[in-house]
GUZA-442078 format. One record per residue (C-alpha): residue number from 0; residue in one letter; x, z, y negated. Coordinates in Angstrom, 3 decimals. Example, Ala and Ser with C-alpha at 12.3 -4.5 7.8 and 13.67 -1.06 7.14 Angstrom:
<0; A; <12.300; 7.800; 4.500>>;
<1; S; <13.670; 7.140; 1.060>>;
# end
This chain:
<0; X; <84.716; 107.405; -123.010>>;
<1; X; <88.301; 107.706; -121.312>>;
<2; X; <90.488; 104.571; -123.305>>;
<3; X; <88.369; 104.111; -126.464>>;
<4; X; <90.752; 105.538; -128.474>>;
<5; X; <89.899; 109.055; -128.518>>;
<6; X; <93.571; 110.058; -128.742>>;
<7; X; <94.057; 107.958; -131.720>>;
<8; X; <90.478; 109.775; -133.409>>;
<9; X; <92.229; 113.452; -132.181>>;
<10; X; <95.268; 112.506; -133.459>>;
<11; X; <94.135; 111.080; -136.968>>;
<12; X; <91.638; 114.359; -137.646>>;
<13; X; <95.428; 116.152; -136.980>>;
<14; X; <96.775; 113.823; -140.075>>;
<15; X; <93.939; 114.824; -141.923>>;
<16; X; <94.619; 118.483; -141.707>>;
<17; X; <92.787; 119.370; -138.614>>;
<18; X; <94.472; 121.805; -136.204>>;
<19; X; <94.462; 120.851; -132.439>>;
<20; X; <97.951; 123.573; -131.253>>;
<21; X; <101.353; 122.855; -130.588>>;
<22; X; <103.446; 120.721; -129.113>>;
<23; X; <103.163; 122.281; -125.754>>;
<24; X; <99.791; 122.752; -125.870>>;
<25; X; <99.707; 118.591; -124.950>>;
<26; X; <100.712; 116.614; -122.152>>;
<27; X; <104.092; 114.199; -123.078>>;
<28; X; <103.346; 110.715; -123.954>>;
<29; X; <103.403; 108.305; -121.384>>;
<30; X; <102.872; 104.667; -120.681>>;
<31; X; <99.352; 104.718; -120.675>>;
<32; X; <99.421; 106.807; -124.210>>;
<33; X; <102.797; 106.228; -125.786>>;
<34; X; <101.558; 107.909; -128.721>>;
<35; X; <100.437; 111.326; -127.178>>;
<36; X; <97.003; 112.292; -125.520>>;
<37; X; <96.568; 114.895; -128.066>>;
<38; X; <94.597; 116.351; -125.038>>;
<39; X; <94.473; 120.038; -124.874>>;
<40; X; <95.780; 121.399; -121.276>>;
<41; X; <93.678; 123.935; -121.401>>;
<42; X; <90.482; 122.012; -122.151>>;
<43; X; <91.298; 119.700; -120.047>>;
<44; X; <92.333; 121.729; -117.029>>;
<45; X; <88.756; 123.828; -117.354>>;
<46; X; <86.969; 120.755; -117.849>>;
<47; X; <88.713; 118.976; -114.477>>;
<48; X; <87.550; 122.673; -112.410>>;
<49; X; <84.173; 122.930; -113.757>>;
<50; X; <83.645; 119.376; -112.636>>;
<51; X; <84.843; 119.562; -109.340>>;
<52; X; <82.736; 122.786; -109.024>>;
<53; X; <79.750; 120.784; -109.436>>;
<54; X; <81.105; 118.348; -106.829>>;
<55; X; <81.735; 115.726; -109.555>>;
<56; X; <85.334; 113.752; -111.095>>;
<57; X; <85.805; 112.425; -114.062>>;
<58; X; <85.414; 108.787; -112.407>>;
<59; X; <82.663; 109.705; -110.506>>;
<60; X; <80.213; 111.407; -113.094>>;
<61; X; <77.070; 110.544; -111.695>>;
<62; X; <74.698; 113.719; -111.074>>;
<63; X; <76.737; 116.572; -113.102>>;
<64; X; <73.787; 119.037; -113.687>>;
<65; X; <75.629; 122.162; -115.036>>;
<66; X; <71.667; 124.346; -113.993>>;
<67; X; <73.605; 123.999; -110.142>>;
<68; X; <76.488; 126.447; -111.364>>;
<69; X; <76.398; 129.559; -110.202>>;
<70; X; <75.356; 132.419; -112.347>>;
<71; X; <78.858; 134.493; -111.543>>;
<72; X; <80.930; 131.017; -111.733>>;
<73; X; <79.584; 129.875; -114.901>>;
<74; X; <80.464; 133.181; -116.223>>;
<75; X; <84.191; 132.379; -115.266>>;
<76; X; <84.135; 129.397; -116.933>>;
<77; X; <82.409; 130.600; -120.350>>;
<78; X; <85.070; 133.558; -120.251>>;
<79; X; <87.878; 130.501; -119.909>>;
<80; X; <85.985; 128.313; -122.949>>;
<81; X; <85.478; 131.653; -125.305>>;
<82; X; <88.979; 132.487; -125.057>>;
<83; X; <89.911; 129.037; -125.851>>;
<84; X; <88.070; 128.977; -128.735>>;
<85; X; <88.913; 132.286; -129.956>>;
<86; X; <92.644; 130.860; -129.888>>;
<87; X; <91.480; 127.705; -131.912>>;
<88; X; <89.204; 129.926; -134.540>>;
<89; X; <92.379; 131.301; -136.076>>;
<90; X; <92.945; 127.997; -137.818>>;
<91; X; <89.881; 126.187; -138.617>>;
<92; X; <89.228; 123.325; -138.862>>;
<93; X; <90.404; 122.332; -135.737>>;
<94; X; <89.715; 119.700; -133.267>>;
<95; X; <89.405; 119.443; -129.491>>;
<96; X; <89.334; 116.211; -127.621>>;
<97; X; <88.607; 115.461; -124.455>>;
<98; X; <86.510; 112.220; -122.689>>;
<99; X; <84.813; 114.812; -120.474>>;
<100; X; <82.936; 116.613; -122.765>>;
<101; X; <80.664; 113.312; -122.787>>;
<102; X; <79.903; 115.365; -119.868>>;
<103; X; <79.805; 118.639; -120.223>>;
<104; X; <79.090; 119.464; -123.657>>;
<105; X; <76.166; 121.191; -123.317>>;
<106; X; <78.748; 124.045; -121.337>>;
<107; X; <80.909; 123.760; -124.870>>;
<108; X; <77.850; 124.765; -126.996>>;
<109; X; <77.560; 127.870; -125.477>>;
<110; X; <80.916; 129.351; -126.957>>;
<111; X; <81.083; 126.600; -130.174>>;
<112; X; <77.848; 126.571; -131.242>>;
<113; X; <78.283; 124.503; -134.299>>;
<114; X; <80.272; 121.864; -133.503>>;
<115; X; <80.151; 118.337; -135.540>>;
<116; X; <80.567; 115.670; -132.735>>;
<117; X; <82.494; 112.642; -133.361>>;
<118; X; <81.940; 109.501; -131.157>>;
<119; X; <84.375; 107.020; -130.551>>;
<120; X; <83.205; 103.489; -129.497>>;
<121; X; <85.389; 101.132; -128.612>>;
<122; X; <84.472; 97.124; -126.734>>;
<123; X; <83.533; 98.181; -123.264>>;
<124; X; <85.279; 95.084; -121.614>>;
<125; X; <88.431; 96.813; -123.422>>;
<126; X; <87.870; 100.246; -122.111>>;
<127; X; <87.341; 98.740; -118.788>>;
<128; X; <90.489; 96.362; -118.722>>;
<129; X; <92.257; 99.023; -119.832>>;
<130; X; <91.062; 101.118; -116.781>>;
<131; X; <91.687; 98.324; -114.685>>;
<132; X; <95.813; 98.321; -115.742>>;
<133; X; <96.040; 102.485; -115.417>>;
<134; X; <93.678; 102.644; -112.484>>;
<135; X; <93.077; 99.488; -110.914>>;
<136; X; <89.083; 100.117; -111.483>>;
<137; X; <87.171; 96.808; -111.001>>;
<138; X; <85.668; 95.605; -114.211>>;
<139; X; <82.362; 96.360; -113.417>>;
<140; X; <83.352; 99.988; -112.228>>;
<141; X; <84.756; 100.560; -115.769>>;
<142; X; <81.745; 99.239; -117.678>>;
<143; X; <79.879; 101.600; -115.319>>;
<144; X; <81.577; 104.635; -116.058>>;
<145; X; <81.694; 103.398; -119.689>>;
<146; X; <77.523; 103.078; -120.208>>;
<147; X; <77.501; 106.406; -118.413>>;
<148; X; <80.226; 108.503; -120.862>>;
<149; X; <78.069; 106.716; -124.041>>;
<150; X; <74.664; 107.718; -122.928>>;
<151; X; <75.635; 111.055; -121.441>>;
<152; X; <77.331; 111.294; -125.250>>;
<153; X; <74.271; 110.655; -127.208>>;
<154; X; <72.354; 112.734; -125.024>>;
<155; X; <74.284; 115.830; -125.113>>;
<156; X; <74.788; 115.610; -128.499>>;
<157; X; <70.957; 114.823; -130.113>>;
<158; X; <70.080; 117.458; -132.405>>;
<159; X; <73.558; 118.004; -133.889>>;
<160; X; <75.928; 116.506; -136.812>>;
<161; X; <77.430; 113.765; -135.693>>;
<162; X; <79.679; 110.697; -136.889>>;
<163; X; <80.152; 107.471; -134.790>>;
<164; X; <83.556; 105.612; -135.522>>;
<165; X; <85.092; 102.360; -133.568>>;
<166; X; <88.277; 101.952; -132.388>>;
<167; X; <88.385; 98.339; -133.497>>;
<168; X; <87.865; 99.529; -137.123>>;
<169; X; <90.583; 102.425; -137.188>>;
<170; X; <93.395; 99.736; -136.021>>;
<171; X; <92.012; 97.005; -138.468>>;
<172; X; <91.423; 99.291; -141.381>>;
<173; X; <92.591; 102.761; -140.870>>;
<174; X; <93.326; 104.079; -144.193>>;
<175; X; <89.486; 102.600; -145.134>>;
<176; X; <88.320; 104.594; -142.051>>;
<177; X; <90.085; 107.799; -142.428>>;
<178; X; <88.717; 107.969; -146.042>>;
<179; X; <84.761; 107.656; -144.817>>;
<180; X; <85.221; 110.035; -142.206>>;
<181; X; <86.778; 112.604; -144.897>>;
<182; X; <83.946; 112.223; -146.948>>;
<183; X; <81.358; 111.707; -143.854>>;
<184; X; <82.838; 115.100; -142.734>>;
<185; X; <82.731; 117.071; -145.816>>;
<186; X; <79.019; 116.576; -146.500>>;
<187; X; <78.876; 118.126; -142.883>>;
<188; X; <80.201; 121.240; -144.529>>;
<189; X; <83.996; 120.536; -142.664>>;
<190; X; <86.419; 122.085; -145.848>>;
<191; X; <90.174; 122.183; -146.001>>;
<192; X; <90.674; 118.258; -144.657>>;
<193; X; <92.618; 115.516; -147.049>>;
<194; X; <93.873; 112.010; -146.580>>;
<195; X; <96.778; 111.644; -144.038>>;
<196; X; <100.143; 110.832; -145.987>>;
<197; X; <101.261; 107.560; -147.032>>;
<198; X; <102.493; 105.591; -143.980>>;
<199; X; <101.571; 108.382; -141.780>>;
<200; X; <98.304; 106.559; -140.418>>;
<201; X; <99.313; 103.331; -140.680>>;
<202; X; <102.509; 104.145; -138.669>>;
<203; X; <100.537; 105.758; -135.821>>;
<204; X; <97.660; 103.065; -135.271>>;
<205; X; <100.093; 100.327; -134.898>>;
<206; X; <97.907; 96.992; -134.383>>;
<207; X; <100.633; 96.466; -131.444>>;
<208; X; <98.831; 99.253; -129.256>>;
<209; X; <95.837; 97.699; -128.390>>;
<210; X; <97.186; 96.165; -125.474>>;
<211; X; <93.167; 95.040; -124.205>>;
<212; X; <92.106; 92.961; -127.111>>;
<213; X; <88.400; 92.250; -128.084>>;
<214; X; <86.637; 89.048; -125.333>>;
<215; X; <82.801; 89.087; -127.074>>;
<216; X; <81.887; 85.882; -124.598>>;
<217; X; <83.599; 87.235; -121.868>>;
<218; X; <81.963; 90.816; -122.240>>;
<219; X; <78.507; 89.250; -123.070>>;
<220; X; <78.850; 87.443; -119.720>>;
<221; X; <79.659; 90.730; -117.564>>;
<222; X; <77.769; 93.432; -119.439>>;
<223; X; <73.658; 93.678; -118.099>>;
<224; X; <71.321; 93.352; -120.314>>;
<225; X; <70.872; 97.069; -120.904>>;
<226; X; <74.640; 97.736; -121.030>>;
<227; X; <74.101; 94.688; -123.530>>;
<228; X; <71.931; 96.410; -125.801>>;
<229; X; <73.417; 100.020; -125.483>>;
<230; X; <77.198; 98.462; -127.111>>;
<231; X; <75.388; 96.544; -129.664>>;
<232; X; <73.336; 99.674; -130.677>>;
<233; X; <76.799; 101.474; -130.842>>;
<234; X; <78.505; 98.527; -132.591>>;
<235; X; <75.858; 98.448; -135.432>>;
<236; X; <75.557; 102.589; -135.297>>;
<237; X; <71.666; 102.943; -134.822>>;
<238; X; <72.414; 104.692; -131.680>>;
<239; X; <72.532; 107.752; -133.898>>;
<240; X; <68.999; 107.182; -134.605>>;
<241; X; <67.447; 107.761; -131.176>>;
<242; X; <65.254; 109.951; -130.174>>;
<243; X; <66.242; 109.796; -126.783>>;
<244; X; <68.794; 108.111; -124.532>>;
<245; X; <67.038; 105.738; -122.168>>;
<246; X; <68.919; 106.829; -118.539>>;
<247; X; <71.845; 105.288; -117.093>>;
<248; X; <70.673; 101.866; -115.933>>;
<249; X; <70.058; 101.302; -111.955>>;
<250; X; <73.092; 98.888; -111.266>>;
<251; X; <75.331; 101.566; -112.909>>;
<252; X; <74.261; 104.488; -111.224>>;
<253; X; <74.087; 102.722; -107.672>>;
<254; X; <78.202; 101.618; -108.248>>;
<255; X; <79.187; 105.185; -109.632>>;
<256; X; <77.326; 106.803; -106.657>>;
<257; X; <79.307; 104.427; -104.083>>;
<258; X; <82.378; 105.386; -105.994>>;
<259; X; <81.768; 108.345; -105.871>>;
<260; X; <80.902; 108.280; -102.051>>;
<261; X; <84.271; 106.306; -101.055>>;
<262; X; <86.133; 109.265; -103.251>>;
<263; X; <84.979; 111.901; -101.781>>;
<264; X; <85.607; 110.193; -98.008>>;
<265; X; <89.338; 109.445; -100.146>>;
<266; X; <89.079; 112.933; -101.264>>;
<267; X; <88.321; 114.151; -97.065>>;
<268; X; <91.191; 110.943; -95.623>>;
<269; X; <93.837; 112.596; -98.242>>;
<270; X; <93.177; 116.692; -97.053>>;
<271; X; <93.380; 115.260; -93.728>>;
<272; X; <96.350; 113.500; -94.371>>;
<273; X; <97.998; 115.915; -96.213>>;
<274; X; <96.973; 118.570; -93.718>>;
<275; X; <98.413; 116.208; -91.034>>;
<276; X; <101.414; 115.841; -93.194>>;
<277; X; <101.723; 119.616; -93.552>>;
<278; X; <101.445; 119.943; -89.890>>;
<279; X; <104.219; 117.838; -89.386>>;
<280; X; <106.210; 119.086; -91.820>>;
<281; X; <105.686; 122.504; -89.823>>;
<282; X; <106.540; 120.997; -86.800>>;
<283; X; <109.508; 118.906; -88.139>>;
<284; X; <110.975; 122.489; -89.332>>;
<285; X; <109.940; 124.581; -86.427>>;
<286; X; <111.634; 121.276; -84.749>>;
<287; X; <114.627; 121.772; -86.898>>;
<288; X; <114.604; 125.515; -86.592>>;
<289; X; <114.999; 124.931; -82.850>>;
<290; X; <117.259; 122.403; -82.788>>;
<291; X; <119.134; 124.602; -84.958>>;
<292; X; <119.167; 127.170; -82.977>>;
<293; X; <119.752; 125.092; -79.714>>;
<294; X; <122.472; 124.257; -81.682>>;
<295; X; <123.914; 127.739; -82.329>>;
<296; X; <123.090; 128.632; -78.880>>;
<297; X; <125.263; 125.451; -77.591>>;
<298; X; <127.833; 126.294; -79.743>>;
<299; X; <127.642; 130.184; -78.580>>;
<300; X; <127.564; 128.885; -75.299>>;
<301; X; <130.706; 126.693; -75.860>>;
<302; X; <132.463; 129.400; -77.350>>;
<303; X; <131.443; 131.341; -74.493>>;
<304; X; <132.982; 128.834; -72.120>>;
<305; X; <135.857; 128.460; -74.164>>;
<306; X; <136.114; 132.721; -74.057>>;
<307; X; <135.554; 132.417; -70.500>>;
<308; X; <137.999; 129.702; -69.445>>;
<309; X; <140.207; 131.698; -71.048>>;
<310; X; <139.327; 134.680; -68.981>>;
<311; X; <138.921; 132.604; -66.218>>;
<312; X; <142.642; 131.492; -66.368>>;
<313; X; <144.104; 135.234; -66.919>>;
<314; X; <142.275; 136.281; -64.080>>;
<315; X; <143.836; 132.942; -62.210>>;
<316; X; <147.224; 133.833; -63.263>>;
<317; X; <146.882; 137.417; -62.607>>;
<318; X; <145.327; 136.450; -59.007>>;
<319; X; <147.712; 134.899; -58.608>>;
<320; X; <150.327; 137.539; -59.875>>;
<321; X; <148.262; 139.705; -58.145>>;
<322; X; <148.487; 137.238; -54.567>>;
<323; X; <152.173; 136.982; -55.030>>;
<324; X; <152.619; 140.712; -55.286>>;
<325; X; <150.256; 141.406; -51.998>>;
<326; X; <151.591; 138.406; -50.094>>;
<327; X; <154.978; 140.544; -51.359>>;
<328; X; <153.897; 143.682; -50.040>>;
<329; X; <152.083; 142.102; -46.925>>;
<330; X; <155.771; 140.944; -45.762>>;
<331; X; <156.662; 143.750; -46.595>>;
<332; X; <154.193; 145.779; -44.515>>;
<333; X; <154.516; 143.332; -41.825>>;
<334; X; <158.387; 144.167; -41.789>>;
<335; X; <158.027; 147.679; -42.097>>;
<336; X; <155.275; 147.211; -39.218>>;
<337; X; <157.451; 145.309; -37.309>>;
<338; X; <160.302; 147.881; -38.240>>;
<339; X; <158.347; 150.402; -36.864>>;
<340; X; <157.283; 149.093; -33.880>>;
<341; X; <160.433; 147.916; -33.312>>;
<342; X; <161.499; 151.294; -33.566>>;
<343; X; <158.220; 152.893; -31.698>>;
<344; X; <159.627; 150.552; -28.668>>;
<345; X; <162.961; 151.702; -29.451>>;
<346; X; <162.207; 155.168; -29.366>>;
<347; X; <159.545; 154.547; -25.992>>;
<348; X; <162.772; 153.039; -23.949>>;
<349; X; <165.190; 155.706; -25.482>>;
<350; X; <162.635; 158.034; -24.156>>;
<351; X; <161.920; 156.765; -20.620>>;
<352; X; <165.465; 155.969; -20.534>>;
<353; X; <166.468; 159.798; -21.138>>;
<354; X; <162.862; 160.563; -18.892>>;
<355; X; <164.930; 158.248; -16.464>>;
<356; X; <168.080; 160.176; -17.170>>;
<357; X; <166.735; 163.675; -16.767>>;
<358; X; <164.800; 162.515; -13.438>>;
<359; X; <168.186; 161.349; -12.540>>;
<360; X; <169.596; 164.513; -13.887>>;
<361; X; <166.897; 166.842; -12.021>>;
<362; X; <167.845; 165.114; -9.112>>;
<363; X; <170.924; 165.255; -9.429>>;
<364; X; <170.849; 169.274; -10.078>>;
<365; X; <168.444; 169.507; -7.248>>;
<366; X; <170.711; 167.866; -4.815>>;
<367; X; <173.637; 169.999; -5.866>>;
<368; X; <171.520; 173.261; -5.651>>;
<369; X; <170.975; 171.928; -1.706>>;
<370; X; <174.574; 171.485; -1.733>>;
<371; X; <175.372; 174.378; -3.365>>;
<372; X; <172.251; 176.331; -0.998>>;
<373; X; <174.137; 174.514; 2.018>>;
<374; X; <177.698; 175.547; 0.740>>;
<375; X; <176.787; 178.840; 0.111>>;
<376; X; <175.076; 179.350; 3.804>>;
<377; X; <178.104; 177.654; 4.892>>;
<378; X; <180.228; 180.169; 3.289>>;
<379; X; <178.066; 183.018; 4.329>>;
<380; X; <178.302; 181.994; 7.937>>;
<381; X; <182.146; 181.166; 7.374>>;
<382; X; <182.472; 184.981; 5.924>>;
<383; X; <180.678; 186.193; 8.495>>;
<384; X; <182.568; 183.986; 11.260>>;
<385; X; <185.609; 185.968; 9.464>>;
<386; X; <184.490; 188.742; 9.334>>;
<387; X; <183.818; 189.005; 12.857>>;
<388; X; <187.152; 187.287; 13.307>>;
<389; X; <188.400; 189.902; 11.352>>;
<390; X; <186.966; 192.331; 13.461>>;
<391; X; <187.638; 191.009; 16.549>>;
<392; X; <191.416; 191.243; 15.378>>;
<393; X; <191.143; 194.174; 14.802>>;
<394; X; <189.801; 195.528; 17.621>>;
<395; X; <192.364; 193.162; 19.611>>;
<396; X; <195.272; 194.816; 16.943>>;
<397; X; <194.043; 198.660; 18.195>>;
<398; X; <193.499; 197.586; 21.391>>;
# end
């Protein structure tokens, strides 16, 4: 079960000579684990999918049947496991740990089939406080999940070699502990393992760690009868011995399954909200993008203005340039107008005044032809008079 010390099992077995990968194969310690999960991301990361694709979390275990996977899907995953494995195989022995293979180790068996399986039992008031701090689980939720992790343990696990070790006894006597699981672990055929180095262990399981100490009366009080009698039977180890695993008790499976109900409408309220939240993070930057673009457009617009002020004012000052220079020429046209009519009336009484002059003229030459006509007739009849005076002298002179 998650917080019974698995991490300090996984990371003892490493001590002992057990390979588990490197240092980035693990996620960092943290306050939770200050030590080091010791946790596989790989395993861990396959388990978490191959949960959720049987509609199930880690905290909400109840009803993982891995018969619902789907032939092509559990294909997937077995690929994923094998390849995991294969990676592990090229240093043997090696260890993988991980609370959910309570869970799923029947899926495991496919692509290890001969595993030894180590159980770690640790106080389940202690597992559940410590939930309680990390999580905020109620109590009673934690004891839940812990009587479901230990029976779906025993249960995937009957049939095959198996140790049982307690948390309690590795921090109050680890170097005793370490010994009898070397030795419980070689007569399961596991080679190539030795005691951890002086100090080593002791260093690691420091008695400090247990930050959710052991309550008996308190635990007795909250723990039902079965949940009772399935910690006692791992306390004393004759859980080992049975032939079955009784199921997970009625009270338990009715809280997981309401847990597991409120997650999943958790699960449904987060998508929503984080589809909500993406929506408005769309809309805050197509928001943005506009303003920022209303933005450039404004200040386009202002440097528009600006360009077009300044136009605006050349085309003043050259209107009026321009105005100046036709008000300029419009005297000047109006003079010349003026000028010309001016002249035009000039030249109209210069004319009627020499029409005037050459009527008088005309007249004048008119009257003196009369006069001249008159004088001339005047002289004609005068010559004549003398010439007949003329005559008449001299026809008086001959006479």
């Amino acid at each position: 079960m998650h917080r019974s010390g698995t991490s300090a099992l996984a990371r003892v077995l490493g001590l002992m000579g057990c390979a588990s990968g490197g240092e980035d194969d693990f996620p960092p310690p943290d306050e939770a684990n200050p030590r080091g999960y010791w946790e596989r991301k790989d395993v861990w990361s396959l388990d978490e999918d191959l949960l959720a694709a049987l509609g199930a979390s880690w905290d909400a275990p109840v009803g993982v049947d891995l018969g619902r996977l789907p032939e092509s899907a559990a294909a997937d995953f077995e690929a994923r496991a094998a390849r995991i494995v294969a990676a592990l195989d090229r240093r043997r022995p090696w260890v993988v740990k991980d609370p959910r293979l309570c869970l799923l180790f029947p899926f495991w068996r496919r692509v290890a089939p001969t595993p030894v399986v180590l159980l770690v039992h640790r106080s389940p008031l202690s597992v559940a406080r410590s939930l309680a701090a990390r999580d905020g689980f109620p109590l009673v939720l934690g004891i839940a999940l812990w009587e479901c992790y230990a029976r779906a343990a025993l249960a995937s696990s009957l049939g095959q070699p198996r140790l049982l070790v307690r948390y309690e006894d590795l921090i109050d006597r680890p170097r005793t502990t370490a010994a009898r699981l070397l030795e419980t672990l070689a007569a399961h055929g596991v080679s190539g393992l030795s005691e951890p180095p002086a100090g080593a262990l002791e260093a690691f399981l420091d008695p400090r760690l247990e930050r959710h100490g052991r309550e008996p009366a308190v635990e007795r009080a909250l723990l039902t009868a079965e949940q009772q009698a399935l910690a006692e039977a791992f306390a004393d180890g004759s859980a080992l011995a049975w032939a079955s695993v009784p199921p997970l008790s009625l009270g338990a499976a009715d809280l997981l399954a309401r847990h597991g109900e409120r997650n999943r409408r958790d699960a449904e309220l987060a998508r929503t909200s984080e589809e909500l939240h993406a929506h408005l993070a769309e809309s805050t930057e197509n928001a943005r993008s506009e303003l920022a673009a209303r933005e450039e457009a404004h200040r386009q617009a202002a440097e528009w203005a600006t360009t077009l002020e300044s136009e605006v004012q050349a085309l003043r000052e050259q209107a009026e340039t321009t105005a100046g220079t036709w008000a300029i020429e419009h005297e000047a046209r109006v003079i010349v107008e003026r000028n010309a009519l001016e002249a035009l009336n000039a030249e109209r009484e210069a004319r009627l005044r020499v029409e005037e002059t050459v009527r008088d003229l005309t007249e004048l030459a008119r009257s003196l032809q009369e006069k001249i006509a008159q004088d001339t007739a005047a002289f004609q009849d005068e010559h004549q008079e003398r010439l007949h005076l003329e005559a008449r002298l001299r026809d008086l002179a001959g006479g």
